[in-house]
C-alpha positions in Angstrom: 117.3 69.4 117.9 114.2 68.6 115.7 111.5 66.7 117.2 109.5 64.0 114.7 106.1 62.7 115.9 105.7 59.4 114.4 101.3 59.0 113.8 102.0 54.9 113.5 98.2 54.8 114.6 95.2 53.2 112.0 92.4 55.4 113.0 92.6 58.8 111.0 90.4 60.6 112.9 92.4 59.9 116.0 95.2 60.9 114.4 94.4 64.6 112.9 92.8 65.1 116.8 96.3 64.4 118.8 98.5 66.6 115.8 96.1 69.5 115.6 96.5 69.4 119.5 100.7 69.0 119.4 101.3 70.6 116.1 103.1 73.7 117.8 105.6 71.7 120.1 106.9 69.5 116.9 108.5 70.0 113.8 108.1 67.2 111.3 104.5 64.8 111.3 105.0 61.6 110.5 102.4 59.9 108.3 103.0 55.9 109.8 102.7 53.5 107.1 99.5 52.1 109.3 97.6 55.0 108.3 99.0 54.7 104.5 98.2 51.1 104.4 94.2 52.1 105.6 93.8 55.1 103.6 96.3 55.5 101.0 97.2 58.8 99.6 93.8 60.0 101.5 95.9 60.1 104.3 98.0 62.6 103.2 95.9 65.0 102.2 94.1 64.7 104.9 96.4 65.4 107.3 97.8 68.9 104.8 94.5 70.0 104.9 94.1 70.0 108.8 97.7 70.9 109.2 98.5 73.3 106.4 101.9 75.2 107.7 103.7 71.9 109.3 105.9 70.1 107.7 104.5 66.4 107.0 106.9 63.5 106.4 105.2 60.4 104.9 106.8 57.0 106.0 106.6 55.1 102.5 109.7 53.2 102.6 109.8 53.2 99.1 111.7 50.3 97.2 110.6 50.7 94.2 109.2 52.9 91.3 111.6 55.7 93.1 110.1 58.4 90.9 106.4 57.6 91.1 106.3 56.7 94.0 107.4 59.6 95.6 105.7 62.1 93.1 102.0 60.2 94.4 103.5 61.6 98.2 104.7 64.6 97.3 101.8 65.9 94.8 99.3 65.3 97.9 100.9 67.3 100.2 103.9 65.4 101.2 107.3 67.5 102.3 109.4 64.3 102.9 109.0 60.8 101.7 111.5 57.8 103.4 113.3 55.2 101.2 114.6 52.3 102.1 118.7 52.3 102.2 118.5 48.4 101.3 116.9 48.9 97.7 119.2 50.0 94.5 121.0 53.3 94.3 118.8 53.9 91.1 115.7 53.8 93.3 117.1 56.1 95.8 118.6 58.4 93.4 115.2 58.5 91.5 113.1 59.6 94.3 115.7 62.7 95.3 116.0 64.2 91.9 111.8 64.1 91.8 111.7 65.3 95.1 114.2 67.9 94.6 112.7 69.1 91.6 109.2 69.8 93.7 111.6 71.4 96.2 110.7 68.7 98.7 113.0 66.4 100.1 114.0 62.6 101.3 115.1 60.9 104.3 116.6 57.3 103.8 115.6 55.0 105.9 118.9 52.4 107.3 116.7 50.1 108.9 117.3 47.5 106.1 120.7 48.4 105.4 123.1 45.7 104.6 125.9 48.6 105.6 125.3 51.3 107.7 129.0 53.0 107.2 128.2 52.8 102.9 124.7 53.8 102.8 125.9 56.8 104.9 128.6 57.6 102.9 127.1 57.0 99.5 123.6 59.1 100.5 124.8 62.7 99.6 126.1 62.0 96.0 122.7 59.9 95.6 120.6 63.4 96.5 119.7 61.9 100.4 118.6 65.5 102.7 118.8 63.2 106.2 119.0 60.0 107.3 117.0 57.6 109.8 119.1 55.8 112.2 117.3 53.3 114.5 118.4 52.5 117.7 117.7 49.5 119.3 117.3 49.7 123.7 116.9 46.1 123.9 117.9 44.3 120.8 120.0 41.4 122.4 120.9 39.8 119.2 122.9 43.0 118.1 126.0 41.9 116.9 127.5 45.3 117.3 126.5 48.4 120.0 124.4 51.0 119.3 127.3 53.5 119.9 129.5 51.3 117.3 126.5 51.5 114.8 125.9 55.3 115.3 129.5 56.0 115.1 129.5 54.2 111.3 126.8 55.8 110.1 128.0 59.9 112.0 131.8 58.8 110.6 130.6 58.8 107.4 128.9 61.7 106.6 127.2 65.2 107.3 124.2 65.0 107.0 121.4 65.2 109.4 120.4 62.4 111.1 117.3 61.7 112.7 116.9 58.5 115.6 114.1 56.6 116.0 114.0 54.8 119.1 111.4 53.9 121.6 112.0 56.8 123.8 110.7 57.4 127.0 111.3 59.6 129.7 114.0 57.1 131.4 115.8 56.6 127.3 115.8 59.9 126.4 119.0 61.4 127.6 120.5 58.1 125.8 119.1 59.4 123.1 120.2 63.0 123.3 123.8 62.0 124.2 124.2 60.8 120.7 123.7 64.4 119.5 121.1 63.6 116.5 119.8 66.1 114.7 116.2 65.1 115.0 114.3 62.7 117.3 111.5 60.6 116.3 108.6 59.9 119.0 106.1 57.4 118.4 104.5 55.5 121.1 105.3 57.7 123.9 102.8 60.8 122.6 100.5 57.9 120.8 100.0 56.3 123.7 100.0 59.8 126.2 96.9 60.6 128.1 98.2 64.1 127.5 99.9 64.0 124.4 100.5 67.7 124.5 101.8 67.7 127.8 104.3 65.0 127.0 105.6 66.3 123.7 106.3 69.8 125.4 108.5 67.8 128.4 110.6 66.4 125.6 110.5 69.5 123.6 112.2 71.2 126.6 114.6 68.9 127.8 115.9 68.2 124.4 115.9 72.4 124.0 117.6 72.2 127.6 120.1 69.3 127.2 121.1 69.5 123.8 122.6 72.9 124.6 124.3 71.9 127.8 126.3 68.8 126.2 
């Protein structure tokens, strides 16, 4: 099980400080769309510079301008760029064949899909490599579960699939019983007096657990 550290911090040089420290316990950096928003493409290059063997995700949730878009990412050091499951299929399409063509890849983004089973099934013959499925501890105005909504979106295809949810050390076996492919954390290591420390407690017991289930 892959674990994603989500940087959804503004300050740069905060950043780069926590991922050179837990760069070893995760698999995928996250570039939030905070740091994107402050420093643009800077960011990115920033962060492949300081990090030059991880693999860096970059959180554009790109609706537009598929092919541009993601060639900006990718060209500045980029190894995944998101896309938004709600935009058009040409959009989405766009930005795998560029990606794929750079040997990099994509990870669509359901959060603002109008149909989690569809966008799962249509995301392979569009070029997807994984998908992002958000899960929801507490949203009280779901209309279905979070076990219906995962089960649409792992019924209808085989690709990986990473969760982001607010995990903690109380929600992460929830998390792990779905059986995701990847976990993103966010505000659990941002947040950490020991950011190291904490990644490598979840980086065992997701080792441990998601073995044992």
């Amino acid at each position: 099980m892959k674990l994603q550290i989500a940087f959804d911090i503004p300050e740069i040089d905060q950043a780069i400080a926590i991922a050179e420290a837990i760069q070893e316990y995760a698999d995928i950096i996250e570039i939030g769309s905070l740091l994107l928003y402050r420093y643009g493409i800077e960011s990115i290059q920033t962060f492949r510079r300081h990090l030059p063997q991880k693999q860096i995700l970059v959180d554009m949730k790109i609706v537009d301008r598929g092919k541009e878009a993601s060639k900006l990412a990718l060209q500045a050091g980029a190894d995944w760029v998101t896309v938004l499951a709600g935009t058009s299929k040409n959009v989405i399409h766009a930005a795998c064949a560029t990606a794929h063509d750079m040997n990099k890849r994509v990870m669509l983004d359901l959060i603002d899909s109008s149909s989690l089973g569809q966008s799962a099934l249509d995301a392979r013959s569009l070029g997807v490599d994984a998908l992002l499925f958000h899960k929801p501890i507490d949203d009280k105005d779901a209309q279905l579960s979070v076990l219906e909504q995962w089960d649409m979106v792992r019924g209808n295809t085989d690709l990986p699939i990473f969760i982001s949810a607010p995990v903690t050390r109380s929600t992460i076996n929830s998390v792990i019983d779905l059986r995701p492919e990847g976990i993103v954390l966010g505000k659990v290591i941002m947040d950490s007096n020991d950011p190291t420390a904490d990644l490598i407690y979840f980086r065992e017991l997701a080792n441990h657990l998601s073995t044992t289930r």
